[in-house]
N, C-alpha and C positions, 0 to 999 in steps of 0.2 A: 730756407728756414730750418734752423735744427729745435730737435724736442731740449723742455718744452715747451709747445707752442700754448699761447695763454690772450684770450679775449676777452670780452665784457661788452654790454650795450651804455648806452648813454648814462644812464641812473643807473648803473652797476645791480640790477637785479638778477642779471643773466651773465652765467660767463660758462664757460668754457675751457679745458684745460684736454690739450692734444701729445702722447705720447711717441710717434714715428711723428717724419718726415712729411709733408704732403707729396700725395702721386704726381700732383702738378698742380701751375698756378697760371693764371691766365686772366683777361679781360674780355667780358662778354657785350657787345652791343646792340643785342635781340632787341626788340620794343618791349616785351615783357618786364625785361631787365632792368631797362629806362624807366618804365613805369613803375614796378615797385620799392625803386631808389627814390628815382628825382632826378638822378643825374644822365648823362650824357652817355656811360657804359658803368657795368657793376665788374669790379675785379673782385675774383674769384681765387680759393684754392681749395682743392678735393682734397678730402680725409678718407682713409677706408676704414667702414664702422668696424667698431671694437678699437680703434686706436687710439678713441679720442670719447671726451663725456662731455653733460654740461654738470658743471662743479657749484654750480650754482644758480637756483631757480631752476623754471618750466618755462620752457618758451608757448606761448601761443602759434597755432597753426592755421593758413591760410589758405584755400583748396586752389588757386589761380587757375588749372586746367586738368581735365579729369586724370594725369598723369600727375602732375606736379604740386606739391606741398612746398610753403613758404614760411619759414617759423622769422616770429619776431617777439618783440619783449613786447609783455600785453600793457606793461605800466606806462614807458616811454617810446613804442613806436619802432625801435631800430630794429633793422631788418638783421637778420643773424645767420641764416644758412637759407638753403633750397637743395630740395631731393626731386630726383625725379624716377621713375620705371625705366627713363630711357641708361639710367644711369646706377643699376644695380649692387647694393654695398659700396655704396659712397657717399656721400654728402658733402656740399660744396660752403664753403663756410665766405661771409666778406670780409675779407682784408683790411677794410676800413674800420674792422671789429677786434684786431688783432691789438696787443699790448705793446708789442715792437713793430709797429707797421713799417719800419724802417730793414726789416729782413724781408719784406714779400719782393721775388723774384719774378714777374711774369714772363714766359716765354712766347707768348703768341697772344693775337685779338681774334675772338670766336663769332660768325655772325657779324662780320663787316661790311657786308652787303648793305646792312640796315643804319651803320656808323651817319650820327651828325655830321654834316659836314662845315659847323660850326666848331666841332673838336678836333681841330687842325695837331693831328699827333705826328711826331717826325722821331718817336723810340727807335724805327729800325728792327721791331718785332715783324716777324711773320703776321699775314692777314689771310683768316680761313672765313669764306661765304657761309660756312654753316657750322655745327658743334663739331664733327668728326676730324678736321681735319688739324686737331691740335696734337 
């Protein structure tokens, strides 16, 4: 993905506008993950803060685990990023949030361990048992 990078939620209350590159991009399939999607794995790409704003609106924020913050549009529901402690000056934004989702490149599946095995994926990406090994 080159800057710049430019999202929005469902009912365009919230968007986002991204000046660097992301650090990386990846699909996560934690149950966390699953659960505050819907789906089956959340694809992910980290921003390091200061690179990037929301251009539009206040997202709502969602405590999930005493480390982890979940912001979503408080009007329409769609999930927008996740922060976490373990994850220092970054913020991971969804993909499925992005205005070209046709540039998101993922390099690896994070938390495979926990992957559906209903989501028969045949990418050819690397697969790491937990967050570190992307």
């Amino acid at each position: 993905m080159h800057p710049p990078i430019t999202g929005r939620c469902l009912c365009g209350a919230i968007a986002y506008t991204a000046d660097d590159p992301p650090l990386w991009q990846m699909h996560c399939h934690c149950d966390s993950c699953r659960r505050a999607t819907g789906s089956a794995f959340a694809s992910f790409f980290g921003l390091a803060d200061g690179t990037w704003r929301w251009s539009r609106g206040t997202p709502a924020t969602y405590r999930s685990s005493p480390d982890v913050d979940r912001l979503f549009c408080p009007r329409c529901g769609t999930p927008l990023a996740y922060r976490s402690t373990r994850f220092p000056g970054e913020t991971h934004l969804y993909a499925g949030t992005l205005d070209r989702p046709g540039t998101y490149r993922p390099t690896a599946h994070v938390h495979f361990a926990e992957a559906q095995s209903w989501a028969d994926l045949h990418d050819g990406l690397p697969r790491h048992d937990t967050a570190s090994g992307g």
